[in-house]
C-alpha positions in Angstrom: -9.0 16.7 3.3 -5.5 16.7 5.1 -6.3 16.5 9.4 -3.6 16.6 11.7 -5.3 16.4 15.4 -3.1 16.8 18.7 -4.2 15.5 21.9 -2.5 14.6 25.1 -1.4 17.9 26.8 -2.6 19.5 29.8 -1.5 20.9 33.4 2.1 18.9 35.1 4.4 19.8 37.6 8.4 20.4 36.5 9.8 17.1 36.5 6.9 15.1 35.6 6.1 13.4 31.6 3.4 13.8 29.8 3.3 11.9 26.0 1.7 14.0 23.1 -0.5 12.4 20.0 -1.3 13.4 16.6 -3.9 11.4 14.8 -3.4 12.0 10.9 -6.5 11.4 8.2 -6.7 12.7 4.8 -3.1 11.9 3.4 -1.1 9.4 3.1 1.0 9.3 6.2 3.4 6.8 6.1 5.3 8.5 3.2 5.9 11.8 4.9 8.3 13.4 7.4 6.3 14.8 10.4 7.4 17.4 12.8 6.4 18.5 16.1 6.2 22.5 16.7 5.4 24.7 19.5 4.6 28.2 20.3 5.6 29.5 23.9 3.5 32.4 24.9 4.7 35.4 23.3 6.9 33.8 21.0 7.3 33.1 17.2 6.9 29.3 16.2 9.7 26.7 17.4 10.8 23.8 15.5 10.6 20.6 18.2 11.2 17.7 16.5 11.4 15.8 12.7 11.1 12.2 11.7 11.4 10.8 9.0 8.5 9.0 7.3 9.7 5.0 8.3 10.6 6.5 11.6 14.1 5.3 11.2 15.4 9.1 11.5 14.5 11.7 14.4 16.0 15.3 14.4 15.9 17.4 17.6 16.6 21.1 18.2 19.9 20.5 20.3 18.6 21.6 23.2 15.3 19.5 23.6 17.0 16.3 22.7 18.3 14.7 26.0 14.4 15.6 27.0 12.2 14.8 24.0 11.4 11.5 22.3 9.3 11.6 19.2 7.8 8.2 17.4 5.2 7.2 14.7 2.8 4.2 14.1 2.2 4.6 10.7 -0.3 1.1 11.2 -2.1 4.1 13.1 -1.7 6.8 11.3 -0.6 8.6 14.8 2.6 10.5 15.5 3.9 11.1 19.1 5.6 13.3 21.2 6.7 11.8 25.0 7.9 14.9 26.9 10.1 14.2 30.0 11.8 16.2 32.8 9.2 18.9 31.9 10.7 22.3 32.8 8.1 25.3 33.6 9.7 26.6 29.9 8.1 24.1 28.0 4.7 25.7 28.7 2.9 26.1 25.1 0.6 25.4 22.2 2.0 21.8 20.9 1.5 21.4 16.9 2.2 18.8 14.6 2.9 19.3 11.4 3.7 18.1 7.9 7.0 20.1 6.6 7.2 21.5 3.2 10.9 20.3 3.3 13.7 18.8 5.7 17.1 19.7 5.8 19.9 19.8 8.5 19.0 20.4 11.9 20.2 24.2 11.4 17.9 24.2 9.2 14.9 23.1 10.1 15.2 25.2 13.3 15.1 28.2 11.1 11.4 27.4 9.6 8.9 29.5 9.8 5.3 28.7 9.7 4.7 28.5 5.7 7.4 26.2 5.7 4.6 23.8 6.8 2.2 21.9 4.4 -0.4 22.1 7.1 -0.8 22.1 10.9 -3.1 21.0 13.5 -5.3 23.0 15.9 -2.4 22.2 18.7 -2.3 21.1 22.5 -1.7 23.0 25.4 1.1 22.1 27.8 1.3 24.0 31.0 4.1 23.2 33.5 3.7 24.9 36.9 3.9 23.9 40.4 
C-alpha cells in the first residue's frame, strides 16, 4: 500500500528556515518524480516543487525558486523540502505527492489535485511573528 508521510513543519518567524520530509513506503520510489504541494488557507492546491526520480532535475514555480530547495535520498526512501527566508505567505498544509505526469513548469503549475497518483496527510507551516 502506497504511504507518502510529511513531517517537519511547525510555528517560524519570517525570515527563519525550516526543512520539510516525506518518508515514502509501499512503492518503488527511486523510479518516480515527486512533487511538493501546498494549500494556503482558503486556497485551491499549489504546485511547489518537482524532481525528477535520480534527483538530477528540480522544477520550481518561478516564484518559490530563489527560496525553495527540494532534494531526495532515494537510499532512504525520503524526499525533502528546505524552506528559506520564510515569508508570513507561506503559511499552509505542506503535501508531497507522486504526480500522474510532468511536463513544463507552466504546466505543472496548472495541476490540480487528481493530477496526483496519491498524496500524504500534509504538514503544517505557520509563519508569524
Amino acid at each position: 500500500q502506497e504511504r507518502l508521510v510529511e513531517s517537519g513543519g511547525g510555528w517560524a518567524h519570517p525570515g527563519g528556515s525550516l526543512r520539510l520530509s516525506c518518508a515514502a513506503s509501499g512503492f518503488a520510489f527511486s523510479n518516480h518524480w515527486m512533487s511538493w504541494v501546498r494549500q494556503r488557507p482558503g486556497e485551491g492546491l499549489e504546485w511547489v516543487s518537482d524532481i525528477s526520480p535520480s534527483g538530477a532535475t528540480k522544477y520550481y514555480k518561478d516564484s518559490l525558486k530563489d527560496r525553495f530547495t527540494i532534494s531526495r535520498d532515494n537510499s532512504a526512501s525520503t524526499m525533502y523540502l528546505q524552506i528559506d527566508r520564510l515569508k508570513r505567505e507561506d503559511t499552509a498544509l505542506y503535501y508531497c505527492a507522486r504526480p500522474k505526469t510532468v511536463g513544463t513548469i507552466a504546466a505543472n503549475a496548472r495541476r490540480q489535485a487528481g493530477d496526483y497518483a496519491y498524496r500524504g496527510q500534509g504538514t503544517q507551516v505557520t509563519v508569524s511573528s
